[in-house]
C-alpha positions as CSV (number, residue, x, y, z in Angstrom):
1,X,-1.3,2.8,31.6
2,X,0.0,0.6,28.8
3,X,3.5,2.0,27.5
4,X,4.7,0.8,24.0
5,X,7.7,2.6,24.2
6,X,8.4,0.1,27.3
7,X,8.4,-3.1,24.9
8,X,11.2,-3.7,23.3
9,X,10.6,-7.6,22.3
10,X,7.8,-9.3,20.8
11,X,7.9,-13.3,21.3
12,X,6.5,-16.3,19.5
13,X,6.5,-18.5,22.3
14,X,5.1,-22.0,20.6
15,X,1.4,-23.4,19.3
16,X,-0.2,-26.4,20.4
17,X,-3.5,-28.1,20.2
18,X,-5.4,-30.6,22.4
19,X,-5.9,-34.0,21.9
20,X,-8.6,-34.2,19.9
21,X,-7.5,-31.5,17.4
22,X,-10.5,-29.3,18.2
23,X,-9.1,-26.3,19.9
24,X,-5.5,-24.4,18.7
25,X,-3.7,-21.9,21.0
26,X,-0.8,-19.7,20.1
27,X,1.3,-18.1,22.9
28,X,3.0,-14.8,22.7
29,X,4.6,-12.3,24.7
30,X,5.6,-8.8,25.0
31,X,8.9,-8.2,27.0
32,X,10.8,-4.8,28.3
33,X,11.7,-2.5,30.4
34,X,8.3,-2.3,31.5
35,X,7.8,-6.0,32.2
36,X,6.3,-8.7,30.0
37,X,2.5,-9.4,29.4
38,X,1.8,-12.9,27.9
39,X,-1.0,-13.5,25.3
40,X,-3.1,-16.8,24.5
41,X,-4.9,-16.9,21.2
42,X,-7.4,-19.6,21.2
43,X,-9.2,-21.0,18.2
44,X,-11.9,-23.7,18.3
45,X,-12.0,-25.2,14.6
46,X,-15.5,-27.3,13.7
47,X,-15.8,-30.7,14.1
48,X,-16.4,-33.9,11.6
49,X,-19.4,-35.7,11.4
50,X,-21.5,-38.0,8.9
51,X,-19.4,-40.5,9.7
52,X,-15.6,-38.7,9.0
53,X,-13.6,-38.4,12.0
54,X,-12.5,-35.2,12.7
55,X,-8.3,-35.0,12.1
56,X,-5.8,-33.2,13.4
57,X,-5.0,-30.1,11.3
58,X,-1.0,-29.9,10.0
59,X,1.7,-28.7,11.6
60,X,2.2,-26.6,8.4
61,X,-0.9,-24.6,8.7
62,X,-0.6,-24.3,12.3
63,X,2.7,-22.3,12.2
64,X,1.2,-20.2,9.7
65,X,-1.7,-19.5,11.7
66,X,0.8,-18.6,14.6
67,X,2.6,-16.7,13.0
68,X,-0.1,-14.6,11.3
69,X,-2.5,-14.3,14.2
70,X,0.4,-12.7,16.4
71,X,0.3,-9.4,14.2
72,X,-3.1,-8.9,16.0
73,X,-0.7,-9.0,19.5
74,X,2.7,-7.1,17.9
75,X,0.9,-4.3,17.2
76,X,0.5,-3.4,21.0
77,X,3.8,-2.1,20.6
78,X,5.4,-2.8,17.7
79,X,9.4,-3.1,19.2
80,X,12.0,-3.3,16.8
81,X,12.7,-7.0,17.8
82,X,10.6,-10.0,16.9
83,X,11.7,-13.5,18.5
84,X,10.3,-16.7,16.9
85,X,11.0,-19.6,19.4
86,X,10.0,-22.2,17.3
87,X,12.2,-21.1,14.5
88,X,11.5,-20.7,11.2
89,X,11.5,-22.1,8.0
90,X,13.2,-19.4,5.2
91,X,9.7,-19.8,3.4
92,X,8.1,-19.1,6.9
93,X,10.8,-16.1,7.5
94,X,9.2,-14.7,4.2
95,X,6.2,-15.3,4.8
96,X,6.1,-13.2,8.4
97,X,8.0,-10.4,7.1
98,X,6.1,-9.9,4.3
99,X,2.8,-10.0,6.5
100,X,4.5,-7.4,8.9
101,X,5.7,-5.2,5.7
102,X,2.5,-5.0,3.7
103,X,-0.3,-6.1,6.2
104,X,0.3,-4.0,9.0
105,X,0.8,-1.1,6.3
106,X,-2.2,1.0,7.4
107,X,-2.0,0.2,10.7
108,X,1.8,2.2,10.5
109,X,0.7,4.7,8.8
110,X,-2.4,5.5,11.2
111,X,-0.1,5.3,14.0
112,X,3.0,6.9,12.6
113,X,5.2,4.3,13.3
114,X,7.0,3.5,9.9
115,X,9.8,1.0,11.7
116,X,6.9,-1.2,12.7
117,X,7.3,-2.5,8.9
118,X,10.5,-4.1,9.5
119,X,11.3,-5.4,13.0
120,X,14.4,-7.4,13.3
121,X,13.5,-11.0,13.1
122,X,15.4,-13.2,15.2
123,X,15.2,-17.2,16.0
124,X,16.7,-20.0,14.9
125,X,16.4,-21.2,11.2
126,X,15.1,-24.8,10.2
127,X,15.6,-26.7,7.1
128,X,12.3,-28.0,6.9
129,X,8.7,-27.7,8.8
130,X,8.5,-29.9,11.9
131,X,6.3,-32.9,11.5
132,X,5.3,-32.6,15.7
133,X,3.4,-29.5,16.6
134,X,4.9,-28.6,19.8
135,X,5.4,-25.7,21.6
136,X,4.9,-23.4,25.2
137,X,1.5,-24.2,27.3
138,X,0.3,-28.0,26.5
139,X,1.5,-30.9,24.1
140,X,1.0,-31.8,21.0
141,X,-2.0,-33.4,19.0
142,X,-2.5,-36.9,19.7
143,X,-4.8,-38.6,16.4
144,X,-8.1,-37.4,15.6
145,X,-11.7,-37.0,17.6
146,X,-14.4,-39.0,17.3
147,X,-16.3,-36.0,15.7
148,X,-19.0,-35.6,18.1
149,X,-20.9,-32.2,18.2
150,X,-19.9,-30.8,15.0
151,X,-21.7,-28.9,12.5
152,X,-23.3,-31.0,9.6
153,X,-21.0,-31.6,6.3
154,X,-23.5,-33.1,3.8
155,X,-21.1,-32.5,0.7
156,X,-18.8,-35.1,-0.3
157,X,-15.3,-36.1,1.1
158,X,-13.4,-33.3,-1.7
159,X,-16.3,-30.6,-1.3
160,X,-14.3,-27.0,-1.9
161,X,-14.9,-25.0,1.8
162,X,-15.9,-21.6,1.1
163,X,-15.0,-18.3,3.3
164,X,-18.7,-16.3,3.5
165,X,-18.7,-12.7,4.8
166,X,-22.0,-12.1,3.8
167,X,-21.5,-9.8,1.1
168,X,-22.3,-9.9,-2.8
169,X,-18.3,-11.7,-3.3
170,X,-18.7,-15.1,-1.4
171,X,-22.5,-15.3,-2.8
172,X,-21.3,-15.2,-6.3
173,X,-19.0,-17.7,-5.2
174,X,-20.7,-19.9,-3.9
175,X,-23.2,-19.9,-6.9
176,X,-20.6,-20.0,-9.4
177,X,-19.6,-23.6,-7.9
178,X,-23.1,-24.9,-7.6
179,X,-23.9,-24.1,-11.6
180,X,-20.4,-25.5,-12.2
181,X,-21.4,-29.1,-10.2
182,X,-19.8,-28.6,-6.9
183,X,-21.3,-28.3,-3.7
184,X,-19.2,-26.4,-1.6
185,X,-18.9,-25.9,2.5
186,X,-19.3,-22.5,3.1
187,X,-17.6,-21.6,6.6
188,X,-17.0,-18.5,9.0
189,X,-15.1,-17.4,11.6
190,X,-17.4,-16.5,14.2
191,X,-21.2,-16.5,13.9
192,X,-22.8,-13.2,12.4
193,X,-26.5,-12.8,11.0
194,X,-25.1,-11.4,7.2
195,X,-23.6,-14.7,6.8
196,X,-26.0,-17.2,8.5
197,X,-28.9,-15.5,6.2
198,X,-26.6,-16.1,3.5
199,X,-25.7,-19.4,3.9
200,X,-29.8,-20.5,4.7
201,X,-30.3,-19.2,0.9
202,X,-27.6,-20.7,-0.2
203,X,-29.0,-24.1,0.8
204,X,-25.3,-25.3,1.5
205,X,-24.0,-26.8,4.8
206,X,-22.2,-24.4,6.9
207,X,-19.1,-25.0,9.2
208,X,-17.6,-22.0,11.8
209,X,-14.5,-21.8,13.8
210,X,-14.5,-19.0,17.3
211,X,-11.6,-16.9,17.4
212,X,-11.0,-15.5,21.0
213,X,-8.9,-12.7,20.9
214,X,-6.9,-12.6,24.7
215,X,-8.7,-10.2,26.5
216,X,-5.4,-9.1,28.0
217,X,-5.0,-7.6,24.9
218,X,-8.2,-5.8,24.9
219,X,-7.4,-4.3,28.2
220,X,-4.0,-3.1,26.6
221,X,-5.9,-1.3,24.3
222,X,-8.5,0.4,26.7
223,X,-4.7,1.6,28.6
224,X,-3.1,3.3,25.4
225,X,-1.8,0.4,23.6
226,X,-1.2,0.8,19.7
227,X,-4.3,-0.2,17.5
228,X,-5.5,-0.4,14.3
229,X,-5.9,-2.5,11.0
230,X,-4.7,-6.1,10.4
231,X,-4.2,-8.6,7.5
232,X,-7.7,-10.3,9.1
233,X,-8.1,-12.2,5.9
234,X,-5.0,-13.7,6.3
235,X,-5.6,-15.2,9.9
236,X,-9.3,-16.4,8.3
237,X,-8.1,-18.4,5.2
238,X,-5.4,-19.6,7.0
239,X,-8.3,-20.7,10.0
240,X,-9.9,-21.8,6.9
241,X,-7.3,-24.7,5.5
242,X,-7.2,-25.6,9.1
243,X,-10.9,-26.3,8.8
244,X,-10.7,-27.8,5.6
245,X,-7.6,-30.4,6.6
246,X,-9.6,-31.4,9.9
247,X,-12.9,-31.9,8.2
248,X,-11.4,-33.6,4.9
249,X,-12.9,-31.1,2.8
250,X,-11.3,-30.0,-0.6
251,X,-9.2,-26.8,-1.4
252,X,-10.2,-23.1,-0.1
253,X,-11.9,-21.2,-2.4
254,X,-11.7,-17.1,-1.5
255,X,-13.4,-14.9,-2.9
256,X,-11.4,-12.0,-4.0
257,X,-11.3,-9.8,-7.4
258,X,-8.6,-8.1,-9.1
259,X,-9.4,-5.0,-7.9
260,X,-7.5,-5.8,-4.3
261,X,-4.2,-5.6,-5.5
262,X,-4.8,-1.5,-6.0
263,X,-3.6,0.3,-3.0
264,X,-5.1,3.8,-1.2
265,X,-1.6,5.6,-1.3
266,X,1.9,6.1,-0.7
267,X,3.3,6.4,2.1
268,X,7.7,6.5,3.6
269,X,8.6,3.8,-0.2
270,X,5.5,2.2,1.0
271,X,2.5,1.3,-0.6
272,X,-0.6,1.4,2.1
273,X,-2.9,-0.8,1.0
274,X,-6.4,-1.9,3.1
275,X,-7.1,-4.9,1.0
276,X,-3.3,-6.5,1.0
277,X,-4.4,-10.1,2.4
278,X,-7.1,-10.0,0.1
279,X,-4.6,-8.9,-3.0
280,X,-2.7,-11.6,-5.5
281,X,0.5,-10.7,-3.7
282,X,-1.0,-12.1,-0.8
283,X,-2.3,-15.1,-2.5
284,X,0.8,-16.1,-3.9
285,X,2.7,-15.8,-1.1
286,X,0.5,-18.0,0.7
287,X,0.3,-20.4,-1.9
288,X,4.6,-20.7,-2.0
289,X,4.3,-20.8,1.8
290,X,1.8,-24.3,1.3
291,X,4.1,-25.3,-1.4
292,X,7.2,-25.3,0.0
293,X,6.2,-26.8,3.3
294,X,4.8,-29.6,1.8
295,X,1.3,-31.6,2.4
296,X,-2.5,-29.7,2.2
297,X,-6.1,-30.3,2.5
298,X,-7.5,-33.6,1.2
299,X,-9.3,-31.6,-2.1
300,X,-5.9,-29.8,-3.3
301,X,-2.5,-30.6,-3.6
302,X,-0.1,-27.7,-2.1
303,X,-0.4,-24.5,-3.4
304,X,-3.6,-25.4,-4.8
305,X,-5.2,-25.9,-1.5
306,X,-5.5,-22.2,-1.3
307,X,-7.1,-19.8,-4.2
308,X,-9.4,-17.2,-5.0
309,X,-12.1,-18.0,-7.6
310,X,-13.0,-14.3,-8.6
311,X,-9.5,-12.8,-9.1
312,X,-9.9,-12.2,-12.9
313,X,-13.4,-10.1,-11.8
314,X,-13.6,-6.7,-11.3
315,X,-16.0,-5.4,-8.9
316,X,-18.2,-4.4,-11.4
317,X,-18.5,-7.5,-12.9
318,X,-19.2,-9.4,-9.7
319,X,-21.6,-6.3,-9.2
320,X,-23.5,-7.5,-12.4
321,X,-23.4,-11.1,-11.9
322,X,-24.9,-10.8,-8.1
323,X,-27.4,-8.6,-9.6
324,X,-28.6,-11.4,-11.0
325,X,-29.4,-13.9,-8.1
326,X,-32.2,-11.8,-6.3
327,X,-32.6,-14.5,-3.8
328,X,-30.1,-12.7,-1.6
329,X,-31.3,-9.1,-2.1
330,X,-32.8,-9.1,1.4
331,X,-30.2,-11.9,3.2
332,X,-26.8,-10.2,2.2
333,X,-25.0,-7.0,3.6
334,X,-21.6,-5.9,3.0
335,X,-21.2,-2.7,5.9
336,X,-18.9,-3.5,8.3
337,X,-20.6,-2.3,11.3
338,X,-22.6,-5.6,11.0
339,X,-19.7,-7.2,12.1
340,X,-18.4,-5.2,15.2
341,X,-17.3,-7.3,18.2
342,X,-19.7,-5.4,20.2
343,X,-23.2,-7.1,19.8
344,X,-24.7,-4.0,21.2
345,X,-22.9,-2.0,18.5
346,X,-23.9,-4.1,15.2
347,X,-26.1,-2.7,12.4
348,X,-28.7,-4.9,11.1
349,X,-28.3,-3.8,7.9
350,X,-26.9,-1.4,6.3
351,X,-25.9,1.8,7.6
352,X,-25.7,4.0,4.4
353,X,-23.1,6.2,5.5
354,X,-20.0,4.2,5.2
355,X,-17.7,4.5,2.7
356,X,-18.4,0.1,1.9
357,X,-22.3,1.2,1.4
358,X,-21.6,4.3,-0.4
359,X,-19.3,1.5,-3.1
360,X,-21.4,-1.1,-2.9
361,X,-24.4,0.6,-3.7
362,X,-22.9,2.2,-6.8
363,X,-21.9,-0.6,-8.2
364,X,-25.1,-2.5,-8.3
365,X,-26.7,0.6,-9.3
366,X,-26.3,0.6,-12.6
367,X,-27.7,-3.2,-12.6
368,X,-30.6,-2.8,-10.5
369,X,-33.7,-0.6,-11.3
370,X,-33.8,2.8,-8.6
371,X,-36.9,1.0,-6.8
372,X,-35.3,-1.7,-6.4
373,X,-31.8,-1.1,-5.0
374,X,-33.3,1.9,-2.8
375,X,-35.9,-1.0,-1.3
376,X,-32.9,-3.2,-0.5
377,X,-30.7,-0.5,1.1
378,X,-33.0,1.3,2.5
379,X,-32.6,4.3,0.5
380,X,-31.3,5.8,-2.2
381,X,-28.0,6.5,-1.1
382,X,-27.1,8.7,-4.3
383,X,-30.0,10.9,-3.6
384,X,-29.1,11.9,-0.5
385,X,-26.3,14.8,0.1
386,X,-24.7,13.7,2.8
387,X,-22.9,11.4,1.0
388,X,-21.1,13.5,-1.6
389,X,-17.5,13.7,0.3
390,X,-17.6,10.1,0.5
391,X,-18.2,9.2,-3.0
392,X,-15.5,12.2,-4.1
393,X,-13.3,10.2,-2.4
394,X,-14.3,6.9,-4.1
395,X,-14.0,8.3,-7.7
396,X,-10.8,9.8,-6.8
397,X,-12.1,13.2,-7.2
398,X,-10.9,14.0,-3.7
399,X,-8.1,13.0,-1.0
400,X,-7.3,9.3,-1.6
401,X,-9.3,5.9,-1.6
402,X,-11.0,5.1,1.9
403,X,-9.3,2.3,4.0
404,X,-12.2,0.1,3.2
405,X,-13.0,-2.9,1.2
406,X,-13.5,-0.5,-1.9
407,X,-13.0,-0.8,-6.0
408,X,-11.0,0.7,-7.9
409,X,-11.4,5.0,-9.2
410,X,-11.8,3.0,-13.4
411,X,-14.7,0.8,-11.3
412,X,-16.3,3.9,-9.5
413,X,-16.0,6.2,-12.7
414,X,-17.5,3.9,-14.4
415,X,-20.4,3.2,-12.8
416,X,-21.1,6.9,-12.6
417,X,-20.6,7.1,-16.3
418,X,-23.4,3.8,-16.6
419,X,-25.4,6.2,-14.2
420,X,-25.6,9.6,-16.4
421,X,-27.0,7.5,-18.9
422,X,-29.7,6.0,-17.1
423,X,-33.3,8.1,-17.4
424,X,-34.0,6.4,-13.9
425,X,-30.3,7.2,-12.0
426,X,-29.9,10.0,-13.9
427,X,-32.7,12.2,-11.6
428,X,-30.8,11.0,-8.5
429,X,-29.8,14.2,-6.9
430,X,-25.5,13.6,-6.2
431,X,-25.2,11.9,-10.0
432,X,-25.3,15.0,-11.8
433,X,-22.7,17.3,-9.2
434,X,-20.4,14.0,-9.4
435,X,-20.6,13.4,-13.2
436,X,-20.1,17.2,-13.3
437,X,-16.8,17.2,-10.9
438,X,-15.5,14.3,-12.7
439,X,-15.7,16.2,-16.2
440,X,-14.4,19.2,-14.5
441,X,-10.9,17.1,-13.4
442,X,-11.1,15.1,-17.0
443,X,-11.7,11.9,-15.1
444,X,-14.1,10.8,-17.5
445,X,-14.2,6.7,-18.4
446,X,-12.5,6.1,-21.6
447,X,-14.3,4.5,-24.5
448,X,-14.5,0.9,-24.2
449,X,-13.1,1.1,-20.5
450,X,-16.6,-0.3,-19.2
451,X,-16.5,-3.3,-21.6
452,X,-12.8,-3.8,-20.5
453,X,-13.5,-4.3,-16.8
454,X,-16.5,-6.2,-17.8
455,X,-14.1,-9.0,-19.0
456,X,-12.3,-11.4,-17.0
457,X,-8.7,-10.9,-16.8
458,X,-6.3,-13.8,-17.2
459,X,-4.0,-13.4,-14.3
460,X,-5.2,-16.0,-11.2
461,X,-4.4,-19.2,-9.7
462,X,-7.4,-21.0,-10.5
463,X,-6.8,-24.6,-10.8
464,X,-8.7,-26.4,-13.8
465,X,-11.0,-28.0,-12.5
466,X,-12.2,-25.0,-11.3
467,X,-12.2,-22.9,-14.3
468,X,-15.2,-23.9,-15.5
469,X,-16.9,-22.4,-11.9
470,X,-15.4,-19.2,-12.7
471,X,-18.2,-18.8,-16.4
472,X,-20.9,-20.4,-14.8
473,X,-22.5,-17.0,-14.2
474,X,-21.5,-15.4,-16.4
C-alpha cells in the first residue's frame, strides 16, 4: 500500500521537450523513508499548419507549466518539503506557493491536512528565467517542426486562442469575439463531445493538446495515496499559451466571471475556494508571472497574453446573454460527469442531479420559457423534489456553497426571486418551498440587486482592443 506518511520530499526534477517542440514532459519525484517513486507528465501540444511552422513554446511557459502540473503529483503525499531543481525565479517562488496555498485549498481541507498549504520550498534562486529549457530525462528544444499533422488554423497569424469546456462561458465567448470582428481558435485539452459539438456550431477552427497523467500516479491512488481537487484551470491556460506561442496565435482569452473570486468557506485562516484558478487572484498572478519573465505569445505582449474576457459578468448575466444564441441549446453541457477520465463513466448529457445542473439550470431559467429549458435538460429540474437539499445549498439556505463550478448565494437568490414572478416557473413544484425558506431566513434579493448584477463591473484585465468583444452581446 501507498504510505504518505513515508514521503517526506517532493522533487521538481527538470522539463524538457523534443526536438520538434511537439511533446513536453515534466519529471518529478517523491522521496522517503519509504523509497522514491518517479513521475513523467507528458503533454502533446498541436501542431502548425497553413503554411506557419510549428515553434517551440518558451522556456517561460514551460516552467510555469512544470511547476503547476506537479500539484497534480504533490498531492500523493503532500511532505513538508518541496525541492525545485531547476531553481526558481522570486516571481516563480510566488507563483508555486501561491498555487500550493490557494489551489490545493479544497483538496487540504477534504483530506485534513492543513500543512499541505505551505511546504517548505527549497532550491536554488535565479535572477532571471533561463533562455535554454533544460532539465532531467532528454534535451532541450532544437528550432521548430515542419508542422505536419496538425489540426487546421484558418484564422489569421494574431487570432486570440480560446479555452472551450463546453459550457454556456466559452460559447459566450467565443460569440462575443466573432460580433466584435475576431475570429478566434478555440482549443482543449483533451477531446470530449460537449466541446467538439460546441466548437462544430461555432464554425471556428479548433486546436487540442493530450495531457497524460503518469499512470504511476493513478496506481498510487488505487493503493491509498492522497486525492482530491486541483487548480486544473491553471495547468489548462498555462497548456493554453503553450499552444498559442507554438502556433503563433494571439493572446488567451479565458472565460471566467466575477463570480469565481467568492469562496465556499473558511477553513484553519484559510479561505477554501473551488474556483481559485478560475478567480482574478489567479489571473493576476499569472499575468505578473508572464510579466516579469519577460516574452509571450505573438497576439499579446506579457501580461496581456493571458486574460479573461467575462470577468466584469456575473453568471446571471452570461446566463442571459447565452440564452440568446439558441444554436447551442442542444450542442452544450456544463455537468462534469461529461468529462470523467473514465469513457465508460461519462454522461451524455446532463445528469440533473449535480450540484453544476441544479445552477446552471436556475440561471437560465428565468431566460428561457419552462418548455423550453425542460426540453434541453431533459427535465424540469425545479419540479422535481429530489433536488431541494441541493439547491438549499446553492442559495445559502443550508450548509455552505458546493465545491463546484457554482455562482454566487446574490446570483442564486436572485434567480429564484426572477422565478416567483414568473406565471410559467412559478407552478414549478421546489420554487414556492425555496422562495418560502428564503423569506423564512430574510434572504430575500434586495431592490435593485437584480439590475446590479445585470451590469458589468469594472474590475478586469481586458486589454482594449478587446473591450469592444466584451458589449458585443450585450
Amino acid at each position: 500500500m501507498f504510505d504518505p506518511a513515508g514521503f517526506s520530499e517532493f522533487s521538481y526534477e527538470g522539463y524538457s521537450f523534443d526536438s520538434t517542440g511537439e511533446t513536453f514532459r515534466a519529471f518529478y519525484s517523491l522521496l522517503g523513508r519509504a523509497g522514491s517513486i518517479e513521475f513523467v507528465e507528458t503533454i502533446r501540444l498541436p501542431n502548425g499548419n497553413q503554411g506557419r511552422p510549428a515553434g517551440v513554446p518558451s522556456a517561460r511557459t514551460a516552467r510555469l507549466l512544470a511547476l503547476a502540473s506537479g500539484l497534480s503529483y504533490y498531492k500523493a503525499a503532500a511532505p513538508g518539503t518541496v525541492r525545485v531543481g531547476f531553481g526558481l525565479t522570486d516571481g516563480e517562488h510566488t507563483f508555486l506557493s501561491e498555487l500550493i496555498r490557494n489551489g490545493l485549498g479544497e483538496f487540504a481541507f477534504r483530506n485534513q491536512l492543513p500543512g499541505a498549504l505551505t511546504p517548505q520550498i527549497t532550491g536554488k534562486r535565479l535572477d532571471e528565467v533561463p533562455d535554454e529549457i533544460t532539465g532531467a530525462g532528454g534535451g532541450g528544444a532544437a528550432g521548430g517542426g515542419n508542422g505536419a499533422g496538425g489540426g487546421a488554423v484558418a484564422a489569421a497569424p494574431a487570432a486570440p486562442l480560446v479555452p472551450v469546456g463546453g459550457g454556456k462561458d466559452s460559447v459566450v465567448t467565443i460569440e462575443s469575439l466573432k460580433a466584435a470582428g475576431f475570429g478566434p481558435v478555440l482549443f482543449s485539452v483533451n477531446a470530449f463531445a460537449p466541446i467538439t459539438r460546441c466548437a462544430r456550431v461555432s464554425g471556428q477552427p479548433l486546436v487540442s493538446a493530450q495531457r497524460s497523467i503518469d499512470p504511476a500516479l493513478l496506481e498510487a491512488n488505487r493503493q491509498g495515496a492522497h486525492n482530491g481537487h486541483v487548480p486544473v484551470t491553471a495547468v489548462v491556460s498555462l497548456i493554453a499559451l503553450m499552444a498559442a506561442e507554438r502556433l503563433g496565435l494571439g493572446p488567451v482569452v479565458m472565460s471566467n466571471e466575477r463570480s469565481a473570486e467568492y469562496g465556499n468557506l473558511s477553513w484553519n485562516g484559510h479561505t477554501i475556494n473551488h474556483q481559485w484558478s478560475k478567480s482574478i487572484h489567479f489571473e493576476a498572478l499569472l499575468r505578473s508571472a508572464l510579466e516579469s519573465s519577460g516574452g509571450a505569445a505573438s497576439g499579446g505582449t506579457g501580461a496581456d497574453a493571458y486574460f479573461s474576457l467575462l470577468r466584469p459578468l456575473s453568471e446571471l448575466e452570461i446566463a442571459r446573454r447565452f440564452a440568446g444564441l439558441p444554436a447551442y441549446f442542444e450542442a452544450f453541457t456544463s455537468c462534469n460527469r461529461s468529462f470523467r477520465i473514465d469513457e465508460s463513466e461519462r454522461a451524455s448529457s446532463w445528469c440533473r442531479e449535480c450540484p453544476k445542473c441544479q445552477f446552471v439550470f436556475l440561471v437560465l431559467a428565468p431566460f428561457m420559457s419552462t418548455g423550453r429549458l425542460t426540453e434541453i435538460f431533459g427535465g424540469n429540474m425545479l419540479d422535481d423534489p429530489a433536488n431541494l437539499d441541493g439547491y438549499l445549498e446553492i442559495l445559502g439556505l443550508r450548509g455552505h456553497k458546493p465545491f463546484e463550478c457554482v455562482g454566487e448565494y446574490d446570483e442564486a437568490l436572485v434567480a429564484l426571486a426572477l422565478l416567483g414572478r414568473d406565471s410559467g416557473w412559478a407552478r414549478a413544484r421546489l420554487v414556492g418551498p425555496l422562495t418560502d425558506e428564503m423569506n423564512a431566513q430574510g434572504q430575500a434579493p434586495a431592490p435593485g440587486l437584480d439590475a446590479a448584477l445585470l451590469e458589468p463591473s469594472a474590475t478586469h484585465f481586458i486589454p482594449q482592443p478587446f473591450r469592444e468583444a466584451l458589449d458585443a452581446l450585450g
